[in-house]
C-alpha positions as CSV (number, residue, x, y, z in Angstrom):
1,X,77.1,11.2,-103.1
2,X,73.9,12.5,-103.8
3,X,72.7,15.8,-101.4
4,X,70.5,15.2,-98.8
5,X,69.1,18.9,-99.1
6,X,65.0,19.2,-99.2
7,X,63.7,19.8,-102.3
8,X,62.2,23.3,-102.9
9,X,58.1,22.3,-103.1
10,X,55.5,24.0,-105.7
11,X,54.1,27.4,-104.6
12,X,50.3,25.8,-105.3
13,X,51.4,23.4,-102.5
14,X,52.6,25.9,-100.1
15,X,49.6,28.0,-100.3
16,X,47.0,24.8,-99.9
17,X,48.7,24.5,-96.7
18,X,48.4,27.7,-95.5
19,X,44.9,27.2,-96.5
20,X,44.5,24.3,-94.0
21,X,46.2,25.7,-91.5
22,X,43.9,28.7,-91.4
23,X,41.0,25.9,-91.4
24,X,41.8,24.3,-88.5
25,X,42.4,27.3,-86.7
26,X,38.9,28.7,-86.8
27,X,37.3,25.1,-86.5
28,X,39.0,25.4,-82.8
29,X,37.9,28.8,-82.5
30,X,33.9,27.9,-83.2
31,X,34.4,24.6,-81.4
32,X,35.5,26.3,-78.2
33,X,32.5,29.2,-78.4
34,X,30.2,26.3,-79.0
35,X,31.7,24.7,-75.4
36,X,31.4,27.7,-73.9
37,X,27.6,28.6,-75.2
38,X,26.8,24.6,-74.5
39,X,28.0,25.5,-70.9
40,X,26.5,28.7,-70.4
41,X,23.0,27.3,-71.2
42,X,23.6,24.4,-69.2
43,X,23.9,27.6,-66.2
44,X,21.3,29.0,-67.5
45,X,18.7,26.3,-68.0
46,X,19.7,24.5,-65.3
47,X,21.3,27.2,-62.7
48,X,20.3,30.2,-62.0
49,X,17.1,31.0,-63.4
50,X,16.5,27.0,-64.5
51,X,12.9,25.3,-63.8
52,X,14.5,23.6,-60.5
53,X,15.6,27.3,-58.7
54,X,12.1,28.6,-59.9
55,X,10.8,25.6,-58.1
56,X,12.8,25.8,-54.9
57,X,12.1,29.8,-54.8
58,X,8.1,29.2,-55.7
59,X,8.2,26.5,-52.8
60,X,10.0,29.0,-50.3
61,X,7.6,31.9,-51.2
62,X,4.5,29.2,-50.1
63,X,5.9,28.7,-46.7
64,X,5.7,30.6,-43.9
65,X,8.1,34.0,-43.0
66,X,9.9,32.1,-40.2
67,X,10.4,29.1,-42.9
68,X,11.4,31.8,-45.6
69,X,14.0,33.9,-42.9
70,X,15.4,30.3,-42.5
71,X,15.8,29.7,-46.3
72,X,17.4,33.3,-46.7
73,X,20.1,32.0,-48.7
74,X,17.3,30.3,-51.7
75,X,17.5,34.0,-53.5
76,X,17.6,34.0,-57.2
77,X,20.1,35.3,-59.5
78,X,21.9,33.4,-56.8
79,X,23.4,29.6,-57.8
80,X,21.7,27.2,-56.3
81,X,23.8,24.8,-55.5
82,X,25.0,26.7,-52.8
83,X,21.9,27.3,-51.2
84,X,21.1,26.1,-47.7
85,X,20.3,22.1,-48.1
86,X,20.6,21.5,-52.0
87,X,23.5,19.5,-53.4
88,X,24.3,18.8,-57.1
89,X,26.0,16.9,-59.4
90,X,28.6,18.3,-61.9
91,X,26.2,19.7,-64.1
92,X,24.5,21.6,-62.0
93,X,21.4,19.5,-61.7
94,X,20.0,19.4,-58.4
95,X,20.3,15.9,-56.8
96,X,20.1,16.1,-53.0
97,X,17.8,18.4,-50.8
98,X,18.4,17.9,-47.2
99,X,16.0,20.2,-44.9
100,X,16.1,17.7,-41.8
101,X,15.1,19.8,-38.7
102,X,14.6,23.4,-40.2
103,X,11.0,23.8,-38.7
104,X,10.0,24.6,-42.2
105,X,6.1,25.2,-42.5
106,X,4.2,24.8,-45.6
107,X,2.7,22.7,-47.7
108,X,4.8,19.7,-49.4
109,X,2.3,19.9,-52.3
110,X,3.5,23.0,-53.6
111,X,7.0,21.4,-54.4
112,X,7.0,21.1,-57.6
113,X,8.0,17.3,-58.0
114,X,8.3,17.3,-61.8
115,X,11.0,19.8,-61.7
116,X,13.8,17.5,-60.5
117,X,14.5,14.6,-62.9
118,X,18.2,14.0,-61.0
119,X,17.4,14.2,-57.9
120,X,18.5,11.3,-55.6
121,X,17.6,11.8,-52.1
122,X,14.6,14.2,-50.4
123,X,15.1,14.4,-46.9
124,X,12.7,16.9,-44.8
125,X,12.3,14.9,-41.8
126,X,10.9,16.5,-38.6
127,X,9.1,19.8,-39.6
128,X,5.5,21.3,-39.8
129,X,5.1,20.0,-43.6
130,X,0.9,19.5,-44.1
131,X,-1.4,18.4,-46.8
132,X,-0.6,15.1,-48.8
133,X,2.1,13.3,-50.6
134,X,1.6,14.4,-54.0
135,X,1.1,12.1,-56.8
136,X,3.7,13.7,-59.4
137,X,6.5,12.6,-56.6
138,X,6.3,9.4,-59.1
139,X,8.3,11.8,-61.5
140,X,11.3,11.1,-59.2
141,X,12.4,8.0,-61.2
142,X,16.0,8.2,-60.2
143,X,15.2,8.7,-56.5
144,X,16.5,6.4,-53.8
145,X,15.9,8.1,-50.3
146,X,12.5,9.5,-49.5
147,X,11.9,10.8,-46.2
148,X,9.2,12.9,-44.8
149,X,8.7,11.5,-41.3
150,X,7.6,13.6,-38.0
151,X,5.3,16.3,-40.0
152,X,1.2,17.0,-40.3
153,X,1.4,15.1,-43.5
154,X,-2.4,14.0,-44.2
155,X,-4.4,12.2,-46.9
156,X,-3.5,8.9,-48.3
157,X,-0.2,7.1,-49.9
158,X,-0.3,7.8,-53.4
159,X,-0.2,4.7,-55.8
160,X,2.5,6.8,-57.8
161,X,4.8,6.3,-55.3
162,X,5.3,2.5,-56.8
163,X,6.8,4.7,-59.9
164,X,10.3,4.7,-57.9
165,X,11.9,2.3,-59.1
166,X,15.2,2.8,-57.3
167,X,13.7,3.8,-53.9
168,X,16.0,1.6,-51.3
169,X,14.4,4.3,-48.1
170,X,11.6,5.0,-47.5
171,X,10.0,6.6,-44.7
172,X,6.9,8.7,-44.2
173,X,6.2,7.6,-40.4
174,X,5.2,9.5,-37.6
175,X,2.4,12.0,-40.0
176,X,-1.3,11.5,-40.0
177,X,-1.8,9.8,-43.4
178,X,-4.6,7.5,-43.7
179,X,-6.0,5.2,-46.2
180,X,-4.7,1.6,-47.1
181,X,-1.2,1.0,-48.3
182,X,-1.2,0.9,-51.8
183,X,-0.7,-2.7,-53.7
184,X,1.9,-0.3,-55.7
185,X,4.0,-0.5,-52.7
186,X,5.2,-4.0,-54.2
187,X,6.5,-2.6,-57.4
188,X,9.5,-1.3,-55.2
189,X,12.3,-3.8,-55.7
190,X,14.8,-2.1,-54.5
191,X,13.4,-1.0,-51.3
192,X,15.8,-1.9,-48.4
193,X,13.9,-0.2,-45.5
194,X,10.4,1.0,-45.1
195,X,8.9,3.1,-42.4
196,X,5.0,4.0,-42.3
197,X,4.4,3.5,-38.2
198,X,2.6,5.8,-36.4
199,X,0.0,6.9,-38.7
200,X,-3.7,6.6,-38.9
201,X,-3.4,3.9,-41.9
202,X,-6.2,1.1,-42.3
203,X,-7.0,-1.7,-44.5
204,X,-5.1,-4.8,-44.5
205,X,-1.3,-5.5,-45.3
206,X,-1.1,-5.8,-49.1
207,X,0.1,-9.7,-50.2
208,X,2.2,-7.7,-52.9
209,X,4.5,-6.6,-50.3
210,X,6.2,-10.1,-50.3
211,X,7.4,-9.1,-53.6
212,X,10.2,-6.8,-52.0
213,X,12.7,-9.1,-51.6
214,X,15.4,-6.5,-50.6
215,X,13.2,-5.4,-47.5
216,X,15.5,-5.5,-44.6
217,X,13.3,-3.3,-42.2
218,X,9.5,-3.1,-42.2
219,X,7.8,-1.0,-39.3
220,X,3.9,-0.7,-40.0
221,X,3.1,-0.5,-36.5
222,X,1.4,2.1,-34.2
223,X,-1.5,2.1,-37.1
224,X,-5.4,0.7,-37.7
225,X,-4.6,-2.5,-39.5
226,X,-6.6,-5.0,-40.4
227,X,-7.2,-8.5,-41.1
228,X,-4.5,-11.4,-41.2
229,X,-0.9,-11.1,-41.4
230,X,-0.8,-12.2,-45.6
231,X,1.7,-15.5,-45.7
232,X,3.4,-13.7,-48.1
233,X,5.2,-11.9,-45.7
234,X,7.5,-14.8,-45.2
235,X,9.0,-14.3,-48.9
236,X,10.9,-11.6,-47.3
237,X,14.3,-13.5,-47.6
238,X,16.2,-10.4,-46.6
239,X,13.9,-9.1,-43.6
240,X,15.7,-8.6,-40.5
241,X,13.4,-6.3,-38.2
242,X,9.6,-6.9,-38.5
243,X,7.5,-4.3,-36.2
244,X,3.5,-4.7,-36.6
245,X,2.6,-4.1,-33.6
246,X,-0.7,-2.0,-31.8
247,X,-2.6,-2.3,-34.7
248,X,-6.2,-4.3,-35.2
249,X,-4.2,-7.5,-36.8
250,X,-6.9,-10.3,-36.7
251,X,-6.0,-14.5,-37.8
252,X,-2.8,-16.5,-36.7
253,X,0.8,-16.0,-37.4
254,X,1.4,-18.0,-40.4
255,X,3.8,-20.4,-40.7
256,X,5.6,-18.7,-43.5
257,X,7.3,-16.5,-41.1
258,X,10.0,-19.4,-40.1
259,X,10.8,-18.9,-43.7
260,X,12.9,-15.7,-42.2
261,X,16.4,-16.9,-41.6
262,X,17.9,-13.7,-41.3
263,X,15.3,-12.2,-39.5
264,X,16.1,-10.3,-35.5
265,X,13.2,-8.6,-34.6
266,X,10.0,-9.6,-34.7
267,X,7.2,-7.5,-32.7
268,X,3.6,-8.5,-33.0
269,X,2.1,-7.2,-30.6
270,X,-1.2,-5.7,-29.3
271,X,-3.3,-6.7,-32.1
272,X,-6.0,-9.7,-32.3
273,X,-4.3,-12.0,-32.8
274,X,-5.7,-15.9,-32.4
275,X,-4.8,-19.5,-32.8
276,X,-1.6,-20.9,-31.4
277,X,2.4,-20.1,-31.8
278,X,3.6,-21.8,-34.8
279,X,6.1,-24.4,-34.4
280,X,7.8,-22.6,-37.4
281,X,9.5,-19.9,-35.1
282,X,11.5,-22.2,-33.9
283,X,13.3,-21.9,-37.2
284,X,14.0,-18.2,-36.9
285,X,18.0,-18.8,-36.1
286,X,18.9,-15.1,-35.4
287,X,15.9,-13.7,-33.6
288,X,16.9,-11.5,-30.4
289,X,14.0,-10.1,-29.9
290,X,10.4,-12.1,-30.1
291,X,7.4,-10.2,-28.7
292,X,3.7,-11.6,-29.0
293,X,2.2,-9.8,-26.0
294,X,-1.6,-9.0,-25.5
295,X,-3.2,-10.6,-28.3
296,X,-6.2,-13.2,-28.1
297,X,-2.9,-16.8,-29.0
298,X,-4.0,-20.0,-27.5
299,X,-2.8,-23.3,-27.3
300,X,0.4,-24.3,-25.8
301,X,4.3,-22.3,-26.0
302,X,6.1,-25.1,-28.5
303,X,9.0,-26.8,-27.4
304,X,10.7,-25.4,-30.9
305,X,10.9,-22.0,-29.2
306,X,14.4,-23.5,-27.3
307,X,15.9,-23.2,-30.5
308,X,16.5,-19.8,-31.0
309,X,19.7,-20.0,-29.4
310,X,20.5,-15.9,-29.6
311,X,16.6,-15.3,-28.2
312,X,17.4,-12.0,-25.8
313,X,13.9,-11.1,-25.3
314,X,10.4,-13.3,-25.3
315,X,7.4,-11.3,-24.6
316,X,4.1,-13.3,-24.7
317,X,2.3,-12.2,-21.8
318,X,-1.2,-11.4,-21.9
319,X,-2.1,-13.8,-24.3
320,X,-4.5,-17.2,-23.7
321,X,-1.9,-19.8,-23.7
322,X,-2.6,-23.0,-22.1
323,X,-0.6,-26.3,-20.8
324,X,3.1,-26.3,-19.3
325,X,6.2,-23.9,-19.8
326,X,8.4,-26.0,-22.1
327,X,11.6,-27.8,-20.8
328,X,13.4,-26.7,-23.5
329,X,12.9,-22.8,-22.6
330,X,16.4,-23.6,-20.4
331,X,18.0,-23.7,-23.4
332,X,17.6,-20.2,-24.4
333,X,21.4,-18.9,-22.9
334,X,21.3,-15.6,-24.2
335,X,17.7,-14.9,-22.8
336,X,17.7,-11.6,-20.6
337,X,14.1,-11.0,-20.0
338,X,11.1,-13.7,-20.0
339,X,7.9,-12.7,-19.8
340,X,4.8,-15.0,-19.7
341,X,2.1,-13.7,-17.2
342,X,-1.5,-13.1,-17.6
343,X,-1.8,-16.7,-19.6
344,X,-3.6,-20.3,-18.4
345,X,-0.4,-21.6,-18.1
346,X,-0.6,-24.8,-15.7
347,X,1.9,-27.5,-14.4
348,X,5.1,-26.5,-12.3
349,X,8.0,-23.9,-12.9
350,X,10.6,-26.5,-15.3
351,X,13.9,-26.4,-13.3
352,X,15.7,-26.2,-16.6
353,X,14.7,-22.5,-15.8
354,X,18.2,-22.8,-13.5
355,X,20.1,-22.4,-16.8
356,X,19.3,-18.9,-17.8
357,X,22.2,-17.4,-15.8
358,X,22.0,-14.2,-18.0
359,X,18.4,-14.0,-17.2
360,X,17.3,-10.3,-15.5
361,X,13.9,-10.6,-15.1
362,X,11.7,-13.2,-15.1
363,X,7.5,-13.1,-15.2
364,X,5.1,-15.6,-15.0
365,X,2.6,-14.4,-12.6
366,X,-0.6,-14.2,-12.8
367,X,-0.7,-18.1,-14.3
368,X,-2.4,-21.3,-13.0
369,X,1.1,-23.1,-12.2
370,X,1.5,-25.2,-9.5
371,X,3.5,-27.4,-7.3
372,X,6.5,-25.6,-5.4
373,X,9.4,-23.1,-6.5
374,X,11.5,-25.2,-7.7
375,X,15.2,-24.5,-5.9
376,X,16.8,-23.9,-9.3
377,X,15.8,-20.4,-9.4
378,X,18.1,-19.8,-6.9
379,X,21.0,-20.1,-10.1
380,X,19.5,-17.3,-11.4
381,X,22.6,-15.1,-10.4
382,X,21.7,-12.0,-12.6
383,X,18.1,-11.5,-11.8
384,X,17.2,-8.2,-10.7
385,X,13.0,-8.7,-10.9
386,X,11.2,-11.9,-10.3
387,X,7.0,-11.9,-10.1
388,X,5.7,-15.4,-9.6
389,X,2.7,-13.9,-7.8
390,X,-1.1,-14.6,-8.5
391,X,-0.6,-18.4,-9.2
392,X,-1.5,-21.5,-7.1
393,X,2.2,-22.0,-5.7
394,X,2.4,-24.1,-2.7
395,X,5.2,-25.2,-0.5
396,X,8.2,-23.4,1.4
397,X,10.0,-20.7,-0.5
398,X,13.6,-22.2,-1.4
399,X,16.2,-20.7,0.5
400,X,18.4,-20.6,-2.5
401,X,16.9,-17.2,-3.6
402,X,18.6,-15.7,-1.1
403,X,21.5,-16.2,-3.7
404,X,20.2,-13.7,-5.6
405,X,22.6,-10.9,-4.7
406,X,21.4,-8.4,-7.0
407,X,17.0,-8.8,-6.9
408,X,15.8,-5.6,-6.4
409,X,12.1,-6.4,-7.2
410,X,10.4,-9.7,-5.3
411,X,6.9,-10.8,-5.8
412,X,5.1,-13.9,-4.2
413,X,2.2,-12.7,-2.8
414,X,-1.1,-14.8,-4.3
415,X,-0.2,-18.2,-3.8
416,X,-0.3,-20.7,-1.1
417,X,3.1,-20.4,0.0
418,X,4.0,-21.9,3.9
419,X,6.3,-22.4,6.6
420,X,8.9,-19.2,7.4
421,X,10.5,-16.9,5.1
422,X,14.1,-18.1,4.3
423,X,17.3,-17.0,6.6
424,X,18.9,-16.8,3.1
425,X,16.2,-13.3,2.2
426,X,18.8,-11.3,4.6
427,X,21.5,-11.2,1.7
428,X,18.6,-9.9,-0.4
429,X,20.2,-6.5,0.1
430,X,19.0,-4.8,-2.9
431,X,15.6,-5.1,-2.5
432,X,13.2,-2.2,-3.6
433,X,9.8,-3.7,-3.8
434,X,9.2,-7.0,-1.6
435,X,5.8,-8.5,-1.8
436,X,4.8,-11.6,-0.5
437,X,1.2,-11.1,0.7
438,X,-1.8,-13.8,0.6
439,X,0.5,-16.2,1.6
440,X,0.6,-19.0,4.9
441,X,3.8,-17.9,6.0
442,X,4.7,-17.9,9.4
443,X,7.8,-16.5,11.0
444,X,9.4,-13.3,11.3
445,X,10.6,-10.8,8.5
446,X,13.8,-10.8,7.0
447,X,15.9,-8.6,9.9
448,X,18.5,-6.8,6.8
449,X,15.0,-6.4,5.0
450,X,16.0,-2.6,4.3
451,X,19.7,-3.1,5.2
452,X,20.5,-0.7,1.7
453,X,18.3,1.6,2.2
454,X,16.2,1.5,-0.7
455,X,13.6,-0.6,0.2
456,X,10.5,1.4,-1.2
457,X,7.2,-0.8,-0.9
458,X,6.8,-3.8,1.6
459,X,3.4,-6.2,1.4
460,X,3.0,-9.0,3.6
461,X,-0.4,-8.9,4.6
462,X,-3.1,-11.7,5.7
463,X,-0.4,-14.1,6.4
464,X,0.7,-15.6,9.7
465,X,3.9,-13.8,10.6
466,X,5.0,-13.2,14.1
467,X,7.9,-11.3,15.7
468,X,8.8,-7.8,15.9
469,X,9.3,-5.3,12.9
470,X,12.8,-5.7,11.5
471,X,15.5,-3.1,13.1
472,X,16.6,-2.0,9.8
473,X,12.7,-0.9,8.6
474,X,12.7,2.2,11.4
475,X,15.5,3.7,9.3
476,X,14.2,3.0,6.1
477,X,13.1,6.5,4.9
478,X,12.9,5.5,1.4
479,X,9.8,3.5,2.5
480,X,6.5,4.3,0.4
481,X,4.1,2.0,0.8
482,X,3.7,-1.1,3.7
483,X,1.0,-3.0,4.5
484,X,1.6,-5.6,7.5
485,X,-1.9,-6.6,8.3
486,X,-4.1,-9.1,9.4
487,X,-0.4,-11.3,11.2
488,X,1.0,-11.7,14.3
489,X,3.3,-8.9,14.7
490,X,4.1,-7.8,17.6
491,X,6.3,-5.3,19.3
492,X,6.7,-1.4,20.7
493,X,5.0,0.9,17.9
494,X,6.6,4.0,19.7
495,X,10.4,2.3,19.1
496,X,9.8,0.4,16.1
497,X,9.0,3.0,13.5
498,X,10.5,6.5,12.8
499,X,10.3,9.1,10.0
500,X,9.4,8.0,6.4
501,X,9.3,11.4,4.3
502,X,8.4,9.3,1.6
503,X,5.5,7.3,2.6
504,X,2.2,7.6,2.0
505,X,0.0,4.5,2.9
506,X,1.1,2.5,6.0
507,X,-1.6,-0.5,7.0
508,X,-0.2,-2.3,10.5
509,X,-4.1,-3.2,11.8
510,X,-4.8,-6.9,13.3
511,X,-2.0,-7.1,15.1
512,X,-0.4,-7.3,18.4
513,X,1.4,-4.3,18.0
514,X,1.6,-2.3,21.8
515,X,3.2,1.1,23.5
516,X,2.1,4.6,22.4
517,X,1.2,6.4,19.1
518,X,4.8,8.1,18.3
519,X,4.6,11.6,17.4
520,X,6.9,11.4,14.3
521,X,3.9,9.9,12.4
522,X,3.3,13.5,12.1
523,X,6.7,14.6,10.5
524,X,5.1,11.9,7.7
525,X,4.4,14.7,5.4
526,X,3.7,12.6,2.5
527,X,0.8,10.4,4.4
528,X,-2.4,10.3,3.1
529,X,-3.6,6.5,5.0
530,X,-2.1,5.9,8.8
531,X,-4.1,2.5,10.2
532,X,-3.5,1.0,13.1
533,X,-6.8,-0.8,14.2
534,X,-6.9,-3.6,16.3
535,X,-4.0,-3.4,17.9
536,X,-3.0,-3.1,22.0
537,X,-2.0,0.7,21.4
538,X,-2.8,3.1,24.8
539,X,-1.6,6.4,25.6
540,X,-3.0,9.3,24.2
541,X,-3.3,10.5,20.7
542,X,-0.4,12.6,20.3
543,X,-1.6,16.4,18.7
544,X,1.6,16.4,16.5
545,X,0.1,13.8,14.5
546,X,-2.4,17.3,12.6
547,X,0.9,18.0,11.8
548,X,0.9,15.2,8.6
549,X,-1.3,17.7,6.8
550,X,-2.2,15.2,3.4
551,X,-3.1,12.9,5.7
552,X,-7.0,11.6,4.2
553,X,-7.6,7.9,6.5
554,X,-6.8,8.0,9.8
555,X,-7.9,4.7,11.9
556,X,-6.6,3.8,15.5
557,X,-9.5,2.0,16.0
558,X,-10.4,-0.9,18.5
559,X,-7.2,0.4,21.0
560,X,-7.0,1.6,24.2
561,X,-6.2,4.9,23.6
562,X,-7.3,7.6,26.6
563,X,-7.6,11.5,26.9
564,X,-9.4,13.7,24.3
565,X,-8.4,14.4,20.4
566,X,-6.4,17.1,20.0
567,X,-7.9,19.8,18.8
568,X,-5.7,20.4,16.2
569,X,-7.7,18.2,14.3
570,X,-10.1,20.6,13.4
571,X,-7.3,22.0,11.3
572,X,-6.4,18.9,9.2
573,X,-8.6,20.0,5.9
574,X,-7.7,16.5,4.1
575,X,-8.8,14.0,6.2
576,X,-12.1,13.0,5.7
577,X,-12.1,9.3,7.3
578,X,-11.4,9.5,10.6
579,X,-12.1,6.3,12.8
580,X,-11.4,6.4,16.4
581,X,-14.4,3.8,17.6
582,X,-13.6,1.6,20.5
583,X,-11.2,3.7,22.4
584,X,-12.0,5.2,25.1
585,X,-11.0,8.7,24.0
586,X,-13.2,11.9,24.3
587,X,-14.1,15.5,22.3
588,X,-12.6,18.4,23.7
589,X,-15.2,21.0,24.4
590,X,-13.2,23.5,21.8
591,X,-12.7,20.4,19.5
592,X,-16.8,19.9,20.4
593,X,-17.5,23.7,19.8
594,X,-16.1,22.7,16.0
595,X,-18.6,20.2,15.6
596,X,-20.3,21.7,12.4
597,X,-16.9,22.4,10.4
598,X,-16.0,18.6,11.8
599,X,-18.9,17.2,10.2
600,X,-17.9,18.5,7.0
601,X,-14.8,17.2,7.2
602,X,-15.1,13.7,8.7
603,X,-17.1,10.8,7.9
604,X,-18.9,11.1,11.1
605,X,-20.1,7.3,10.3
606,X,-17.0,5.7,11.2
607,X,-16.9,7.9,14.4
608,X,-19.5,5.4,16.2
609,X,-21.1,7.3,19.2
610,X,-17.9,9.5,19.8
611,X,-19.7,12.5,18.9
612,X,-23.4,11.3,19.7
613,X,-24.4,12.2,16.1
614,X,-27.0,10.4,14.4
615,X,-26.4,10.3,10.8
């Protein structure tokens, strides 16, 4: 068998592979010093000392001392990395600066844009930051979050900004930039949001803009605007909240904007708007929230609007719209708030209106509409504010809005409403402001009109009601503002009112209103107008009525009140109408001794020969 021993190799050999070994050992030894110097220059061009610390610390020392105490950590020698508000990648390259809130002040211009080739996201929202947006903040290719909102910011959008390629967010609202904004804008593809309201920016919406088809959010309101909406707008496949209102908009809303499918939001309002509602909005599937309000749009509301099934909101008061409310607005279930006053609007109230049981307030006063409130309202179980005033309404009101448990705010007044107010108004218990004046209605008021409490303005003036004052008004101290004139009323003033620390204008002339003058008008210590003219009032006047101090109008009027006025009138320095004419009340002859300080005060014209002045 032959031996398996190694053989014993050449001595040349064995010294070739020392030779190698040696080799590889120092190539590891100058490969890991060249690591290490690669990585110390990396530190040292790019960390402490680098261009981007020399640009943060440059930027700090242009700011004010309370902005450079707050950026006490940006010291140099220091890494930066870890100073307040800067983030960076791996290699030390600064990617994120995040100052939201820091009350810096200074000028944005003297950051040194150039300086940052990584970074990713600028965020210096809400501080004093002034002059303008630089134009080497194009050098920001890889930048994808730019906001500078709530500072002084001044000057114009720069075109460079359509360098940034990668934006998705950008927001520079809420400044005092002007100018037009820049065609450039449309080189942003990858724009998701954009926020520029509240500014002092003019010119017309640039048609480039419907090139951003990854816009989800555009706000351009709150700005000078001009001219028309550009039809290019409704490009924006991916648009879901469109705000361009209070600006000087001028045309119609083109049709291109039913082209939105996704779209939820869209707010156009107070601009100058003309021309009539496109059928085309009909087609705007997921829209919650549709507000057209005070703008010059005519023609008719289309029947296409009952479409938008998820429709929470529909503001288009103010307008010029003409002919009927639609039918098919009953089949807007989700709508919570409807809005259509100050329009033409003619014809009658649809009854489909019955089907909006998640409906909180509805608005179409101030219309031409006629014919008679149609019952249906009355299925309107979650309505909290209903305003049909200022039409030409006529007919009884249907008792069925006394199922309206939970109205708080009722106005009618301005129509030709007859015959007595509903029994059913007494389960009206949440009432707050109950208007219904300018009417024919005859009857009495509602007896639980103020059964809560929190009834705080009542109107029913220049109708024909009769009867007494409800039981539960005397109570009502929540009471701000009544005006019962120019009925039938009747009843004991002395029993049927008490102490209102909250009112201040109380009208209950031209009626038949009898008894004495109470003397807890004067604990009234909000009052400014007490009338009471034309009434069958006697008694005298009662001296603790001085005691409502800001009370201004004062008329008892065409009474038959007696006795002298209290001479504690002479103290009440806010009343300057005082009107006590056709009574058969005297001046007391201290009151009389007053008679210059009086005339300065009152307007001695409404007095009538009480004081035998001549003026």
């Amino acid at each position: 068998m032959k031996s398996l021993a190694p053989k014993t190799l050449p001595k040349q050999f064995v010294s070739f592979q020392i030779l190698f070994m040696f080799i590889i050992i120092l190539g590891s030894v100058v490969s890991f010093d060249s690591t290490a110097f690669a990585a110390s220059a990396t530190r040292k061009d790019f960390g402490e000392g680098g261009p981007e610390s020399v640009a943060l610390l440059k930027w700090k020392a242009s700011l004010d001392n309370q902005s450079q105490f707050l950026l006490s950590s940006w010291v140099a020698g220091n890494n930066h990395c870890k100073w307040i508000g800067i983030g960076c990648n791996k290699a030390s390259r600064v990617t994120h600066i995040d100052l939201e809130s820091y009350s810096l002040r200074g000028m944005l211009s003297d950051l040194n844009f150039s300086s940052f080739p990584h970074l990713l996201s600028l965020e210096l929202f809400n501080n004093s930051l002034y002059g303008s947006i630089p134009s080497n903040i194009g050098s920001l290719r890889r930048l994808t979050y730019l906001s500078v909102p709530a500072n002084l910011l001044f000057g114009t959008i720069p075109s460079e900004i359509g360098q940034l390629s990668n934006l998705k967010f950008l927001y520079i609202n809420t400044n005092q930039l002007h100018g037009s904004i820049p065609q450039e804008i449309g080189l942003l593809n990858s724009l998701n949001e954009f926020g520029a309201y509240s500014n002092n920016l003019t010119g017309s919406i640039p048609p480039s803009i419907g090139n951003l088809s990854s816009l989800t959010t555009l706000y351009i309101y709150d700005n000078k605007l001009s001219g028309s909406i550009p039809p290019e707008v409704g490009q924006l496949g991916s648009l879901i909240d469109l705000e361009l209102s209070n600006n000087n908009l001028t045309g119609s809303i083109p049709p291109s904007i039913g082209n939105l499918s996704r779209l939820t939001t869209l707010y156009l309002f107070s601009n100058k708007l003309s021309g009539s509602i496109p059928s085309e909005v009909g087609q705007l599937g997921f829209l919650i929230d549709l507000e057209l309000l005070v703008n010059n749009l005519t023609g008719s509301i289309p029947a296409s609007i009952g479409n938008l099934s998820t429709l929470t909101t529909l503001y288009i008061y103010n307008n010029k719209l003409s002919g009927s409310i639609p039918q098919e607005v009953g089949q807007l279930g989700s709508l919570i708030d409807l809005e259509l006053s100050g329009n033409n609007l003619t014809g009658s109230i649809p009854t489909s209106i019955g089907n909006l049981s998640k409906l909180t307030t509805l608005h179409i006063n101030d219309n031409k509409l006629s014919g008679s409130i149609p019952p249906e309202v009355g299925k309107l179980g979650s309505l909290i504010d209903l305003q049909l005033s200022g039409n030409n309404l006529m007919g009884s009101i249907p008792n069925s809005i006394g199922n309206l448990d939970l109205l708080q705010y009722l106005y009618l007044d301005m129509n030709n409403l007859t015959g007595y107010i509903p029994l059913g108004f007494n389960n009206l218990t949440q009432l707050v402001k109950f208007v219904i004046d300018l009417n024919k209605l005859t009857g009495p008021l509602p007896e639980n009109i103020c059964f809560s409490g929190l009834l705080t303005k009542i109107t029913a003036h220049d109708n024909n009601l009769t009867g007494p004052i409800p039981k539960s008004v005397k109570n009502c101290r929540s009471l701000n503002r009544v005006r019962l004139e120019r009925n039938q009323l009747s009843g004991n003033i002395s029993e049927d009112f008490g102490i209102y620390p909250n009112l201040v204008y109380i009208d209950l002339s031209y009626n038949n209103f009898y008894g004495e003058l109470s003397q807890q008008w004067g604990m009234c210590h909000n009052l400014t107008s007490l009338k009471i003219s034309n009434n069958n009032i006697s008694g005298e006047i009662p001296p603790e009525l001085a005691e409502a101090m800001q009370l201004s109008v004062l008329d008892i009027s065409s009474n038959h009140l007696v006795g002298e006025i209290p001479m504690k009138f002479g103290s009440m320095v806010s009343l300057f109408n005082l009107r006590l004419d056709d009574n058969q009340v005297s001046v007391a002859t201290k009151v009389s001794d007053q008679r210059p300080s009086i005339h300065n005060q009152f307007d001695l014209i409404t007095l009538g020969e009480l004081f035998d002045i001549n003026c």
